[in-house]
Every structure is written in C-alpha cells, then in structure tokens.
C-alpha positions as CSV (number, residue, x, y, z in Angstrom):
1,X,-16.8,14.1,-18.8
2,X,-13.3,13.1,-20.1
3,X,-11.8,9.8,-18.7
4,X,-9.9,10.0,-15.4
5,X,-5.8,8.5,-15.2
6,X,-5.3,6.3,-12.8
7,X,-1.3,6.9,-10.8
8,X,0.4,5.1,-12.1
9,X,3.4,5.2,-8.9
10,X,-0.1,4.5,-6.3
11,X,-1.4,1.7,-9.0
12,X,2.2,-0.2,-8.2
13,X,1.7,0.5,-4.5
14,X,-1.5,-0.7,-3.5
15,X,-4.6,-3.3,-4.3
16,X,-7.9,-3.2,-3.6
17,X,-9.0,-5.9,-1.0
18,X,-13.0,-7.7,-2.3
19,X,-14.0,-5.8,0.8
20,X,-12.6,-2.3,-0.7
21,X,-9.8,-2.0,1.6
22,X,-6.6,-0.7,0.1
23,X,-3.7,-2.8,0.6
24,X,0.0,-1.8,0.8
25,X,3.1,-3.6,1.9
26,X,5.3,-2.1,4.8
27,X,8.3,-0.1,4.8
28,X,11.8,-0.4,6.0
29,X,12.4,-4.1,4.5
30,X,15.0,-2.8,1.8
31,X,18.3,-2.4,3.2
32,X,19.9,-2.0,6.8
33,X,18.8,-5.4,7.6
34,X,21.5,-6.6,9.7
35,X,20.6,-4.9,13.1
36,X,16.7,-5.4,12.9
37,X,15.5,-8.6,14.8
38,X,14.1,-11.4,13.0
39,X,11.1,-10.8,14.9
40,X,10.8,-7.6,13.5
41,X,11.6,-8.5,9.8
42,X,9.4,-11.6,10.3
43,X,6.2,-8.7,11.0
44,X,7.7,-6.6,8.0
45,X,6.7,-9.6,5.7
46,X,3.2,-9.1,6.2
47,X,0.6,-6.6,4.5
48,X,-0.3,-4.1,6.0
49,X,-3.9,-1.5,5.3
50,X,-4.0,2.0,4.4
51,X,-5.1,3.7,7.7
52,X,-8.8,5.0,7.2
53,X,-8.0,8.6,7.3
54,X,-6.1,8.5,4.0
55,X,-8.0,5.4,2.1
56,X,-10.7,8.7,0.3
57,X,-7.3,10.9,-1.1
58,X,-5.7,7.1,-2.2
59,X,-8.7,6.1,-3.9
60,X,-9.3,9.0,-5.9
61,X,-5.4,7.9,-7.7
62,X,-7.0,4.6,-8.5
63,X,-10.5,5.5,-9.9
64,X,-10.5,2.2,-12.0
65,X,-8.4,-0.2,-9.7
C-alpha cells in the first residue's frame, strides 16, 4: 500500500483536538469589518468545530495529522 498525501490547503485549515475533534477557525473576520458589531467580531475570535457530518470526508485529507 503506497503512502497516502496529506492536503496540504485542509492541513493549514484545521488541527486535531487530543479528543479527535477537528478544529477550524471561523469565517468572515477578513475584511468588511466596519459594519459588524463588536459583539459579533468578539464571537468570530473564537474556534470553532467541524460539524459532525463532515469530520469522516475532513479526516480522510489529513490521514497523518
């Protein structure tokens, strides 16, 4: 069996939590700032988890991470 590549764009995207949970940082924090509330950017901060229904199809990009 030949060795597998890991993605190299879902390898810069996401990190396996100790429990096995793959975790990704949320979208819309880049530009158009100005008219989002603080409150909102303040949530955008945190990490957030690839939803269960996707984690299999992620993990099989990352068979060594």
């Amino acid at each position: 069996m030949p060795k597998l590549k890991t993605n190299k764009a879902a390898a810069k995207r996401f990190k396996v939590t100790g429990t096995g949970k793959l975790k990704r940082s949320k979208a819309n924090k880049q530009h158009i700032l100005g008219k989002k509330s603080t409150k909102r950017k303040r949530g955008l901060r945190k990490a957030g988890y690839v939803d269960k229904t996707n984690e299999k199809p992620m993990k099989k990009l990352l068979p060594y991470i």
